[in-house]
BADOSE-208192 format. One record per residue (C-alpha): residue in one letter; x negated, y, z; residue number from 0. Coordinates in nm, 2 decimals, always signed. Layout:
<sites>
a | X | Y | Z | NUM
...
</sites>
This chain:
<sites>
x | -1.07 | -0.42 | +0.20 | 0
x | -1.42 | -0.58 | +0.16 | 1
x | -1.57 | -0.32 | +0.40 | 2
x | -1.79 | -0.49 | +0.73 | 3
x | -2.00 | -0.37 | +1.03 | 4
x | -2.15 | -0.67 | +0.99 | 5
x | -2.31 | -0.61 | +0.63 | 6
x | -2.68 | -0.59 | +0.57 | 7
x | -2.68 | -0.37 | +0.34 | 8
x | -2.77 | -0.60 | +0.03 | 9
x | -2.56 | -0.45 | -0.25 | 10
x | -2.70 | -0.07 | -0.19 | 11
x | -2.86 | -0.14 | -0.52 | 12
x | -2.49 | -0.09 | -0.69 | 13
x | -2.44 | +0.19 | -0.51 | 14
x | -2.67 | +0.37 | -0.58 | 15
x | -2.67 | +0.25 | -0.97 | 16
x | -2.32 | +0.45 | -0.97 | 17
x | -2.48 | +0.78 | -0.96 | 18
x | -2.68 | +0.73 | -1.27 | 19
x | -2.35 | +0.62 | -1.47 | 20
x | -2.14 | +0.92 | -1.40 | 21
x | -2.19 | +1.31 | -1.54 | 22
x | -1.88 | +1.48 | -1.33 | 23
x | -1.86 | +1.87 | -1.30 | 24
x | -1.56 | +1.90 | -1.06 | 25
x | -1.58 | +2.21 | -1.20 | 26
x | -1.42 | +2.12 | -1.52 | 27
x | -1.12 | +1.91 | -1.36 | 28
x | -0.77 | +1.96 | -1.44 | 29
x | -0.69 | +2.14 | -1.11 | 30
x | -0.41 | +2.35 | -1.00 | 31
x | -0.41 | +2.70 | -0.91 | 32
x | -0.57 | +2.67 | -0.59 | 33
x | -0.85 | +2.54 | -0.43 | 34
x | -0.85 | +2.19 | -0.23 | 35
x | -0.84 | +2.38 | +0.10 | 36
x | -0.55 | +2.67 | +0.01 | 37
x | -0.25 | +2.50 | -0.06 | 38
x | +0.03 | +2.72 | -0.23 | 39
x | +0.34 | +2.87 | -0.06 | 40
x | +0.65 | +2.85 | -0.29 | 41
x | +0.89 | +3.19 | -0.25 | 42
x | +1.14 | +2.91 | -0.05 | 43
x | +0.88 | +2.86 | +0.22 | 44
x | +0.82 | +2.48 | +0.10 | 45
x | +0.41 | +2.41 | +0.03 | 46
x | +0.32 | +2.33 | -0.31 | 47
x | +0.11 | +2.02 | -0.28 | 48
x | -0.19 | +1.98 | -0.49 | 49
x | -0.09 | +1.81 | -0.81 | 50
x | -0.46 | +1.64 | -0.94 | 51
x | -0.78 | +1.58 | -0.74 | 52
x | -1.07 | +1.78 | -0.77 | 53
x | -1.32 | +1.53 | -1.03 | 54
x | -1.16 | +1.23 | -1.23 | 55
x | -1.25 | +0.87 | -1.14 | 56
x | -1.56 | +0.74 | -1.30 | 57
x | -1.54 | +0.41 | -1.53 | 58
x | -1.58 | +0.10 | -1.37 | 59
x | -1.64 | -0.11 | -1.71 | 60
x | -2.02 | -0.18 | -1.61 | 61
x | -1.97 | -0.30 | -1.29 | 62
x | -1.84 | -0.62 | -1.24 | 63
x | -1.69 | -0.81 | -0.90 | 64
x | -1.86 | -1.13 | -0.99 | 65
x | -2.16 | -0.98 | -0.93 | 66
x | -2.12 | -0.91 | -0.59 | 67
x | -1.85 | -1.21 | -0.49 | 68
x | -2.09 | -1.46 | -0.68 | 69
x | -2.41 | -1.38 | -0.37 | 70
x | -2.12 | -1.39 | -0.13 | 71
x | -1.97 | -1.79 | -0.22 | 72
x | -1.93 | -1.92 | +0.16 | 73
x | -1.87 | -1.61 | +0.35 | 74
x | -1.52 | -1.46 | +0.50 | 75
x | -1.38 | -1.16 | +0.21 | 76
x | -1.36 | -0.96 | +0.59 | 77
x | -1.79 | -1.01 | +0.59 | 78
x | -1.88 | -0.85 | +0.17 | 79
x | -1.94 | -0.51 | +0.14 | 80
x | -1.84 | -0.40 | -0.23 | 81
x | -2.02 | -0.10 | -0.37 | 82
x | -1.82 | +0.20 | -0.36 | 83
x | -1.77 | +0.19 | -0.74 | 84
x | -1.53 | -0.06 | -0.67 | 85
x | -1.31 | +0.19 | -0.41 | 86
x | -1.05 | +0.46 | -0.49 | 87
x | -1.06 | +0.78 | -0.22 | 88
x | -0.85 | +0.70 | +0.05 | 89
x | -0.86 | +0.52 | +0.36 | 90
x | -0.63 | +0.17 | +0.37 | 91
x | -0.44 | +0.41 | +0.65 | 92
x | -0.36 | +0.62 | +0.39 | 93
x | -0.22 | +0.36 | +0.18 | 94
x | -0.01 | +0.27 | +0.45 | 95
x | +0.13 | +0.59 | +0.44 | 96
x | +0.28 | +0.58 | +0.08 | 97
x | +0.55 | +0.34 | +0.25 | 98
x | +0.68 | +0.69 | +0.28 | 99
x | +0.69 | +0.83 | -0.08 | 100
x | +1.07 | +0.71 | -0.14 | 101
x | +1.16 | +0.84 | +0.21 | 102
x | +1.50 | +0.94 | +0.07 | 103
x | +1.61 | +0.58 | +0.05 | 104
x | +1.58 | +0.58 | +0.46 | 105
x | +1.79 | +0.95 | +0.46 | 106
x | +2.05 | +0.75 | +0.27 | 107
x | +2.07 | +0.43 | +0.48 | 108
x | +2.12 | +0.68 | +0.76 | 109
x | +2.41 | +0.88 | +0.57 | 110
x | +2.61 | +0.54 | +0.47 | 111
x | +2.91 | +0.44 | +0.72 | 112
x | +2.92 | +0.11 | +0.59 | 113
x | +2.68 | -0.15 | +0.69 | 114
x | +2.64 | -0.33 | +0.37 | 115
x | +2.54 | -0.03 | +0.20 | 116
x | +2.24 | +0.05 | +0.47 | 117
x | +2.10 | -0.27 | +0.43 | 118
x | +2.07 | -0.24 | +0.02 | 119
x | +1.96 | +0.15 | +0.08 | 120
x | +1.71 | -0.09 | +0.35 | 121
x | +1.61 | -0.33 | +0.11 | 122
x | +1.52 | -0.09 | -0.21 | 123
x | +1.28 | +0.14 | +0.11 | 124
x | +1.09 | -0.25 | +0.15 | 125
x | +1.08 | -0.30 | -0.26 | 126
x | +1.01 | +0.10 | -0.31 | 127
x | +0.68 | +0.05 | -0.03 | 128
x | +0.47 | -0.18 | -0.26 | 129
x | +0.59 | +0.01 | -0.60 | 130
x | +0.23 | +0.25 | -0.54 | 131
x | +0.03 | -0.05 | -0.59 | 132
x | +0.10 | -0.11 | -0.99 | 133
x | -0.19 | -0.03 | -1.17 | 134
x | -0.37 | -0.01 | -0.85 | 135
x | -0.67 | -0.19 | -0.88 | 136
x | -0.92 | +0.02 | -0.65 | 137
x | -0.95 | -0.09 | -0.29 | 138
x | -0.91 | +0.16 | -0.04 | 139
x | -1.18 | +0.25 | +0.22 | 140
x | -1.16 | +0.02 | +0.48 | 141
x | -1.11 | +0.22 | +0.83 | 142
x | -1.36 | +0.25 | +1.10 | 143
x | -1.24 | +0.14 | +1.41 | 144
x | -1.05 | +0.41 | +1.61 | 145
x | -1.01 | +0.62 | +1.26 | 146
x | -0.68 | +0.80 | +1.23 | 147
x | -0.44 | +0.97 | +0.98 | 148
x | -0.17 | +1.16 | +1.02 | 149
x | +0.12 | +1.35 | +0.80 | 150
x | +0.37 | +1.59 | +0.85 | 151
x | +0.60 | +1.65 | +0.59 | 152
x | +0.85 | +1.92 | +0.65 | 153
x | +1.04 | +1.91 | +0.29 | 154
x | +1.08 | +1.54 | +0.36 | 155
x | +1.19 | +1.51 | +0.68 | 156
x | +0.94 | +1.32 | +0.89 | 157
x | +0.58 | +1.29 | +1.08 | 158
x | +0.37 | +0.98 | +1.06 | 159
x | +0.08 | +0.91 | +1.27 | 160
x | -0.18 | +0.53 | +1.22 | 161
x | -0.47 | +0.43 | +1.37 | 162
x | -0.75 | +0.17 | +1.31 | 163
x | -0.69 | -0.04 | +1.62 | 164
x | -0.90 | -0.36 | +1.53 | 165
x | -1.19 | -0.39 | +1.32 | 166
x | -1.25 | -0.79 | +1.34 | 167
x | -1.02 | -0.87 | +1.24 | 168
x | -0.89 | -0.54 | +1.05 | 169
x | -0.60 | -0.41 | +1.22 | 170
x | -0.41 | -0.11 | +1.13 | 171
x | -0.08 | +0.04 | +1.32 | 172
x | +0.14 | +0.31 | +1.25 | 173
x | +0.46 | +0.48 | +1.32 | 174
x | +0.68 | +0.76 | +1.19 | 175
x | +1.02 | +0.95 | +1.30 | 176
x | +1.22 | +1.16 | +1.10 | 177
x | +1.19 | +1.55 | +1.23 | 178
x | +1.59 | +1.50 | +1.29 | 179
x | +1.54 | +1.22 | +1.53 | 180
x | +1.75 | +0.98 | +1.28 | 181
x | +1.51 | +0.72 | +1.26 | 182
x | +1.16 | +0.56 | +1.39 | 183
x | +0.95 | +0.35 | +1.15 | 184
x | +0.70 | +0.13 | +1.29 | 185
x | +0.43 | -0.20 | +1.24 | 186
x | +0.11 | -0.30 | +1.19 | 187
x | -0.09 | -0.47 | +0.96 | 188
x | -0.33 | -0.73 | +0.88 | 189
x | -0.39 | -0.86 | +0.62 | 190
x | -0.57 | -1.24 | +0.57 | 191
x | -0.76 | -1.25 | +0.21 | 192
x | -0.81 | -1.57 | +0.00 | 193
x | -1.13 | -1.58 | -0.26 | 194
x | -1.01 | -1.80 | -0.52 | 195
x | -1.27 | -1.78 | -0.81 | 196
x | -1.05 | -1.61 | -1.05 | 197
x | -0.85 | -1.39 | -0.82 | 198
x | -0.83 | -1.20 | -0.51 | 199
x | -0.50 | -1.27 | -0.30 | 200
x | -0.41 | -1.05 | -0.01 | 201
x | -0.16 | -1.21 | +0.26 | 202
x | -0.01 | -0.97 | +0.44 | 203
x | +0.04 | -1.04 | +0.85 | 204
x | +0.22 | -0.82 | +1.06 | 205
x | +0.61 | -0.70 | +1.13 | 206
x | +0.77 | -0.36 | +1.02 | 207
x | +1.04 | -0.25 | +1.18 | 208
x | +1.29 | +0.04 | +1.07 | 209
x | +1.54 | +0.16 | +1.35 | 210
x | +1.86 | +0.35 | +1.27 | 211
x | +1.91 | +0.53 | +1.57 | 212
x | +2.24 | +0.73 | +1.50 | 213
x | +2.36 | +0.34 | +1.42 | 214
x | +2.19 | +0.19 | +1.68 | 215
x | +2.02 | -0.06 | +1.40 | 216
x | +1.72 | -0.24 | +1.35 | 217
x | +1.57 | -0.44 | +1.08 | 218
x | +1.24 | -0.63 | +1.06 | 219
x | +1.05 | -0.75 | +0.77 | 220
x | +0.70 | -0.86 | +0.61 | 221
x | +0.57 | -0.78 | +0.28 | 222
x | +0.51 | -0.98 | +0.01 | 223
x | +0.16 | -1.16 | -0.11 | 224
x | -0.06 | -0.93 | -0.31 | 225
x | -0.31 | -1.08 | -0.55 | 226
x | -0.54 | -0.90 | -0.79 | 227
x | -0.63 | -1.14 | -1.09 | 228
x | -0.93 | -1.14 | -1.31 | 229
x | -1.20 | -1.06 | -1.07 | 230
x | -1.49 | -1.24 | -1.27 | 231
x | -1.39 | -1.13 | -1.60 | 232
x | -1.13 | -0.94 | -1.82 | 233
x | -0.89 | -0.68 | -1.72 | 234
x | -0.76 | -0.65 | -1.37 | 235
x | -0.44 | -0.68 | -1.32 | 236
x | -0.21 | -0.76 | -0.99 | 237
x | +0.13 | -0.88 | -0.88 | 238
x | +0.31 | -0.90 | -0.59 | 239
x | +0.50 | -1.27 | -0.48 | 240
x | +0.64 | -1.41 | -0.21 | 241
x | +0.96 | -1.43 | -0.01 | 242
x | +1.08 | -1.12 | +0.24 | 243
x | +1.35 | -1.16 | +0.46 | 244
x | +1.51 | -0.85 | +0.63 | 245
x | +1.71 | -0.87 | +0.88 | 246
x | +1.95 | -0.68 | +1.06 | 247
x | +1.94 | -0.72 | +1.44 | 248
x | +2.25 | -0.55 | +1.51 | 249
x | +2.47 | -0.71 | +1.28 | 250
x | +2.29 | -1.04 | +1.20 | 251
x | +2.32 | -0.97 | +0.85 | 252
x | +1.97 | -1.03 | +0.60 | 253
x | +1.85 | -0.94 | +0.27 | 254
x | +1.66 | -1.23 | +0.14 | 255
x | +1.41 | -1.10 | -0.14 | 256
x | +1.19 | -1.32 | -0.41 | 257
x | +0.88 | -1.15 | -0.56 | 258
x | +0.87 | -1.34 | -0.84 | 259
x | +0.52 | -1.50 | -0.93 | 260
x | +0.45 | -1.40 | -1.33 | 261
x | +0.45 | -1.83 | -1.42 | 262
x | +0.29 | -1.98 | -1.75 | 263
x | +0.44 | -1.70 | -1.98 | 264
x | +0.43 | -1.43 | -1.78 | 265
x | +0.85 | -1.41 | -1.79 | 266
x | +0.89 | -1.34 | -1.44 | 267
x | +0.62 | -1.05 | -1.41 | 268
x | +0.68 | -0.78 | -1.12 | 269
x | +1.05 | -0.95 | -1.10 | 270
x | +1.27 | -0.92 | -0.80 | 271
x | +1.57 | -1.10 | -0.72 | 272
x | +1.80 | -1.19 | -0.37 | 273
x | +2.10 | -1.11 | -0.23 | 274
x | +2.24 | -1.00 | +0.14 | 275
x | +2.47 | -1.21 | +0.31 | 276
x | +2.63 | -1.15 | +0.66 | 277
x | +2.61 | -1.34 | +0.98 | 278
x | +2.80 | -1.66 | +0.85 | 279
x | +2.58 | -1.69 | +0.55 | 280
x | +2.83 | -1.54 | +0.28 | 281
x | +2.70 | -1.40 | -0.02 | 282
x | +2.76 | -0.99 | -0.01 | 283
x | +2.61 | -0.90 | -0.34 | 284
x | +2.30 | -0.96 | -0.53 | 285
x | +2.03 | -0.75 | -0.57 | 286
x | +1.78 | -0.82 | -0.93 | 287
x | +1.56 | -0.62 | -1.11 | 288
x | +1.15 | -0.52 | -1.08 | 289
x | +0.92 | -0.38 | -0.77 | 290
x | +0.73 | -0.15 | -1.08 | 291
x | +1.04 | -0.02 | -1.22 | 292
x | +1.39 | -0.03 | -1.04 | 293
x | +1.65 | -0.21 | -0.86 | 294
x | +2.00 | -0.28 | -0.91 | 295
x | +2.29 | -0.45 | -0.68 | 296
x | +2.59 | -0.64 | -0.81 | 297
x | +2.87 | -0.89 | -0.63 | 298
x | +2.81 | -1.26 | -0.65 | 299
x | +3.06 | -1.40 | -0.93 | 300
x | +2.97 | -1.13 | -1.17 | 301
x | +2.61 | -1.22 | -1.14 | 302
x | +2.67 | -1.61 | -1.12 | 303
x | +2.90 | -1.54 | -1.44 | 304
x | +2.60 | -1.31 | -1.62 | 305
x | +2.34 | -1.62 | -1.54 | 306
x | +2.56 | -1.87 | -1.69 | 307
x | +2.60 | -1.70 | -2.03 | 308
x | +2.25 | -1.60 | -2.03 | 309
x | +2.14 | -2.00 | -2.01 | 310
x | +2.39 | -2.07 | -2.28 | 311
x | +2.24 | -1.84 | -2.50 | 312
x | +1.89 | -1.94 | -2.40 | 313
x | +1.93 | -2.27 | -2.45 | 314
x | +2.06 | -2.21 | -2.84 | 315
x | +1.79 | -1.99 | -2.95 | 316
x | +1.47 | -2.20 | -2.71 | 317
x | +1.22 | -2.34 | -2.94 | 318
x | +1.02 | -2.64 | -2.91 | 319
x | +0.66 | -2.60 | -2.86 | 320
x | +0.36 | -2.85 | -2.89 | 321
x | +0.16 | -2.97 | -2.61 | 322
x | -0.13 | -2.80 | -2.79 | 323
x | +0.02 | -2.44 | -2.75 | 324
x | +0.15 | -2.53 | -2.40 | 325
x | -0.21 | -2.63 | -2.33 | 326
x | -0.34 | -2.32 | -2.50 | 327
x | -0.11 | -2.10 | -2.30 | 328
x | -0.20 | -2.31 | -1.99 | 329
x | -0.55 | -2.23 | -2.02 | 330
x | -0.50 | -1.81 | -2.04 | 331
x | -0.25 | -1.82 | -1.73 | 332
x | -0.51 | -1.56 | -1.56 | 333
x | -0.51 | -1.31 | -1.85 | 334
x | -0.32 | -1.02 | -1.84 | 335
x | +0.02 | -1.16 | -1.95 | 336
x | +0.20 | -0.86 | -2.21 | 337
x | +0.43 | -0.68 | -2.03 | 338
x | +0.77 | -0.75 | -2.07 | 339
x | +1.09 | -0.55 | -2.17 | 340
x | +1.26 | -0.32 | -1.91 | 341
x | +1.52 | -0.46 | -1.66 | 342
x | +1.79 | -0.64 | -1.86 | 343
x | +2.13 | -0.46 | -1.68 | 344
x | +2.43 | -0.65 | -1.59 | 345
x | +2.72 | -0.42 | -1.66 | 346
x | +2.89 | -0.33 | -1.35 | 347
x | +2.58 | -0.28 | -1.16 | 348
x | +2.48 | -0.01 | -0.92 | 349
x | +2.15 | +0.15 | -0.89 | 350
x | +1.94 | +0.12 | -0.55 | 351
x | +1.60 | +0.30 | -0.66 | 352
x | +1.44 | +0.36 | -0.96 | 353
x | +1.03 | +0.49 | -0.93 | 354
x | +0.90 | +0.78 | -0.93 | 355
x | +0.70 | +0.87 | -1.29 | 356
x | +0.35 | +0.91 | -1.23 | 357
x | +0.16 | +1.28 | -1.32 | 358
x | +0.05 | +1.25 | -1.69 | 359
x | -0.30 | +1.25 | -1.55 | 360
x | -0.28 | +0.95 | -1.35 | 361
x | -0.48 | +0.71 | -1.54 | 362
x | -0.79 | +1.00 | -1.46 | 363
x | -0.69 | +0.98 | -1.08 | 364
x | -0.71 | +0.62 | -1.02 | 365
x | -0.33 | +0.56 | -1.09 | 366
x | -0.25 | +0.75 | -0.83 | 367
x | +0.13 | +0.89 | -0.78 | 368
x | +0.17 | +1.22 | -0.73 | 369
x | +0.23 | +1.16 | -0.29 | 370
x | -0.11 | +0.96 | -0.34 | 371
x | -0.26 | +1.25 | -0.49 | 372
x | -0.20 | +1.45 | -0.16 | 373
x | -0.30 | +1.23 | +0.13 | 374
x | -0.64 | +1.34 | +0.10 | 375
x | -0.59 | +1.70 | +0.06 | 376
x | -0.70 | +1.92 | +0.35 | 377
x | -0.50 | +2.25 | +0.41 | 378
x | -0.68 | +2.55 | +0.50 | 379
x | -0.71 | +2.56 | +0.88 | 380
x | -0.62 | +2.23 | +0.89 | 381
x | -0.92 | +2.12 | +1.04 | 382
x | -0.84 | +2.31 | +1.38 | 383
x | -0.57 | +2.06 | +1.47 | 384
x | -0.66 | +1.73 | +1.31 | 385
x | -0.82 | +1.48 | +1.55 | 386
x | -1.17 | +1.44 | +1.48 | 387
x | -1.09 | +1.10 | +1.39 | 388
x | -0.84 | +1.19 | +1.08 | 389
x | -0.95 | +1.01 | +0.75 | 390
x | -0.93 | +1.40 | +0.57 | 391
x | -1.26 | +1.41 | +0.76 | 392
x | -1.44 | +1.14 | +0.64 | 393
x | -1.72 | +1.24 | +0.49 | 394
x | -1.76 | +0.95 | +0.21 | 395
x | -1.41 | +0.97 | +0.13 | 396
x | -1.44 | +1.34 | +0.04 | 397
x | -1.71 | +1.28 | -0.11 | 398
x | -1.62 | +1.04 | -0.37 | 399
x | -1.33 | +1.25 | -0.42 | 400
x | -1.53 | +1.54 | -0.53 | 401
x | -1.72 | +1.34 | -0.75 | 402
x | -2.05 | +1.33 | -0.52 | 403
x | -2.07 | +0.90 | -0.57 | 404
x | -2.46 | +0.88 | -0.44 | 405
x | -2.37 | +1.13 | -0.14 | 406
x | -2.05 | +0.92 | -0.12 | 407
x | -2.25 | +0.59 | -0.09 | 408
x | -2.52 | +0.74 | +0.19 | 409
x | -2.26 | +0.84 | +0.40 | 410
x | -2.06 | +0.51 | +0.37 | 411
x | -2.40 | +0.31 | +0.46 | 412
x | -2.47 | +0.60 | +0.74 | 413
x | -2.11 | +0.52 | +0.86 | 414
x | -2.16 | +0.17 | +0.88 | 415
x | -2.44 | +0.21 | +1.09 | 416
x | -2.30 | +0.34 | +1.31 | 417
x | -2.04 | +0.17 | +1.36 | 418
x | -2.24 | -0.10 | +1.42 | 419
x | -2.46 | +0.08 | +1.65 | 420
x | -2.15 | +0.16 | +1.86 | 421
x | -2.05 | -0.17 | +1.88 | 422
x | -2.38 | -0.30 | +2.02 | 423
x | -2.40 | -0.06 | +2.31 | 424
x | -2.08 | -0.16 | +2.41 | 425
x | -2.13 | -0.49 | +2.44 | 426
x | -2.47 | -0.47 | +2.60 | 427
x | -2.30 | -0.23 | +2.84 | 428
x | -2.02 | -0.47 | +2.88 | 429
x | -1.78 | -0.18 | +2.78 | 430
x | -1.43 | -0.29 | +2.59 | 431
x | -1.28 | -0.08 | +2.32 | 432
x | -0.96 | +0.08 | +2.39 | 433
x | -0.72 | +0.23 | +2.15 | 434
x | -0.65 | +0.56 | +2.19 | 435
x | -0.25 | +0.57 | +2.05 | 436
x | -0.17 | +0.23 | +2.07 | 437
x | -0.13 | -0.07 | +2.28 | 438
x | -0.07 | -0.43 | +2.21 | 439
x | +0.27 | -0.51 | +2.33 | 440
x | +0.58 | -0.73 | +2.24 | 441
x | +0.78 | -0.63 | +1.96 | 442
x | +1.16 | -0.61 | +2.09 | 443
x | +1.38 | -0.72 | +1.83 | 444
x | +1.13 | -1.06 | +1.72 | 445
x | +0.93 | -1.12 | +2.02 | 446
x | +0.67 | -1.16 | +1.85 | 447
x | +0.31 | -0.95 | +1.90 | 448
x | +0.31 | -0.65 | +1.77 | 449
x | +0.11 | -0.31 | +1.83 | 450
x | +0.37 | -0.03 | +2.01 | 451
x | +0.28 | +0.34 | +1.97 | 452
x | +0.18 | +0.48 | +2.30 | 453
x | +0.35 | +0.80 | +2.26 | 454
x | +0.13 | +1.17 | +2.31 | 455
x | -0.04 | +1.25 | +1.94 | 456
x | +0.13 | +1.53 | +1.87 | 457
x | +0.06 | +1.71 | +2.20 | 458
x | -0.28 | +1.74 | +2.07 | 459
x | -0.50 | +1.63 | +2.33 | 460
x | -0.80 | +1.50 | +2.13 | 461
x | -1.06 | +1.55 | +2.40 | 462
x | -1.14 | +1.18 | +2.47 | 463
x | -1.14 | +1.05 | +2.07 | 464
x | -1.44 | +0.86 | +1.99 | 465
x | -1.71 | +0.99 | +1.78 | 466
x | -1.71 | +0.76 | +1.45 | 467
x | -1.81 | +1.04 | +1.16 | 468
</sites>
């Protein structure tokens, strides 16, 4: 996120420009059949979660980052306030939170005997947490400090609880446990961004840690680079690239996985490939296919044996081109490269996870998927036992979800403020901040920093939360 305490306030101009550009009648949205605070009861005692927000997103096609970035050349990304044009409504703890939308593939690493099979049903949970983000070009509110979210989720089987823990620089920690007690997810996050003309690159800092407990298993990982291209001009478009390594502390085994970057022709777009190997380094299976689609496994030799053929082919039917087209192709490397065919299967394989389809709407809901869709919805009566720190009380946030952008972008600015005012008073008190559900501790399976959940949310004790809305 762009978001700062330590903004003047120079871009309100945009801001307040979005207002004039939008005629929304939430009204009119495609809604389901109750309101945003009644949430329906199926006859199986399940809730129905909404299934579409209450206005559509506004166009963004007259607005352009340059315009901002270009006043900002010199300053840390952490420093640039982006008009709220530029944001989709939820909170970058809510985001964190769709880690959880393919909970099923931790369910299923619990259920295998067999460790190889946990740590592919492991590895497609670490692919399946960064599938939200295609199409995702909106940045997420950046938290206030001490801000909060929290989700319960009966039908899938767990409770999650995050909190805002460092503002500069932004620091976000969460954890979740399944409502059986089978398993604890953990981590925090913080993210380092890169301005590099053309594009926007996100590198993420920060260890996540799933424990099997009925297996008495851990396994630690980082996720991969994001980067958002064509911030100056043309369609925006992201990838994901890097290298994760996940590793299991029990067994010593690790899954080794390549985000692909897209390259010159764009052949390796969204593309995944690795393998797992045990504690002497030997090859267990491979694991291929994309973070926006799918993910297959295979064993080693049928792979190797795929590959080979596959060059041989290549080779016969690869025709020459001239330096001019290479230097042609060269020069539109930023564009959006066309998106290539489907996941080419090698027979034999088995499928680890394939994504969720989106609601037919999605394009009209900032490409949200349909557990996106529901973060920000607040149940009737819900308000009684949230903390008064919960994102789903965030008035710019419900704002802009309602459609209200110029009341969206006051409260932002009035949020901001104070936020800053707060942190002035404490330091000419001499008062430090202290989180509320977390604490900076030693992560046990790396060693390495980390921020550990104190413990005591869910008791509900919210008398001593801050006041940051």
């Amino acid at each position: 996120g762009f978001d700062s305490d330590n903004s003047s306030g120079d871009f309100s101009e945009a801001n307040h420009k979005v207002a004039e550009m939008l005629d929304l009648d939430p009204h009119q949205s495609n809604r389901t059949g109750k309101h945003n605070g009644e949430t329906e009861i199926q006859e199986n005692g399940i809730k129905r979660h909404r299934t579409s927000l209450p206005a559509p997103m506004f166009s963004r096609s007259d607005f352009s980052v340059w315009s901002i970035l270009k006043k900002c050349i010199g300053l840390e990304l952490s420093k640039i306030t982006m008009p709220i044009v530029f944001n989709e409504p939820l909170s970058f703890l809510q985001r964190i939170t769709e880690y959880m939308e393919h909970i099923y593939l931790i369910n299923k690493a619990c259920s295998h005997a067999d460790p190889l099979e946990r740590m592919q049903a492991v590895a497609a949970f670490a692919v399946s947490a960064v599938a939200s983000q295609w199409e995702r070009t909106g940045k997420p509110f950046n938290p206030l400090l001490g801000e909060t979210y929290e989700l319960t989720r009966e039908d899938l089987g767990f409770r999650f609880i995050s909190e805002q823990v460092s503002h500069h620089p932004p620091i976000s920690a969460f954890y979740s446990e399944g409502l059986n007690k089978d398993f604890i997810f953990h981590g925090s996050i913080y993210p380092k961004l890169k301005f590099w003309g053309k594009s926007i690159e996100a590198e993420p800092r920060g260890t996540i840690t799933l424990e099997l407990l009925k297996h008495n298993e851990a396994y630690t990982w980082t996720n991969p680079t994001c980067c958002v291209h064509n911030v100056i001009i043309g369609k925006l478009w992201l990838e994901q690239y890097g290298t994760v390594e996940i590793v299991n502390h029990s067994t010593g085994d690790k899954c080794v996985l390549n985000f692909k970057p897209c390259g010159l022709f764009g052949k390796e777009l969204h593309r995944v490939e690795g393998y797992i190997q045990d504690k002497n380094r030997k090859k267990l299976c491979v694991i291929y296919g994309k973070w926006t689609e799918c993910l297959w496994c295979t064993d080693p030799t049928t792979y190797d044996t795929y590959k080979k053929n596959e060059k041989r082919g290549g080779e016969q039917k690869k025709s020459k081109l001239s330096e001019d087209v290479i230097k042609s192709e060269n020069d539109e490397a930023d564009d959006m490269p066309e998106v290539q065919d489907t996941v080419q299967f090698i027979p034999g394989s088995k499928l680890l996870w394939r994504i969720n389809c989106r609601p037919p709407n999605s394009s009209q809901m900032y490409n949200f998927t349909s557990f996106a869709v529901s973060l920000n919805e607040l149940e009737k009566g819900m308000e009684a036992i949230l903390a008064p720190t919960d994102c789903r009380l965030r008035p710019d946030i419900r704002n802009m979800e309602n459609g209200n952008m110029d009341v969206a972008s006051k409260e932002k600015e009035r949020l901001e403020e104070k936020q800053r005012a707060a942190r002035k008073e404490r330091a000419r008190d001499e008062v430090e901040w202290h989180t509320r559900w977390f604490h900076q501790g030693t992560n046990p399976y790396t060693g390495t920093a980390d921020w550990l959940y104190s413990g005591g949310y869910f008791d509900r004790n919210f008398s001593d939360c801050p006041d940051i809305y």
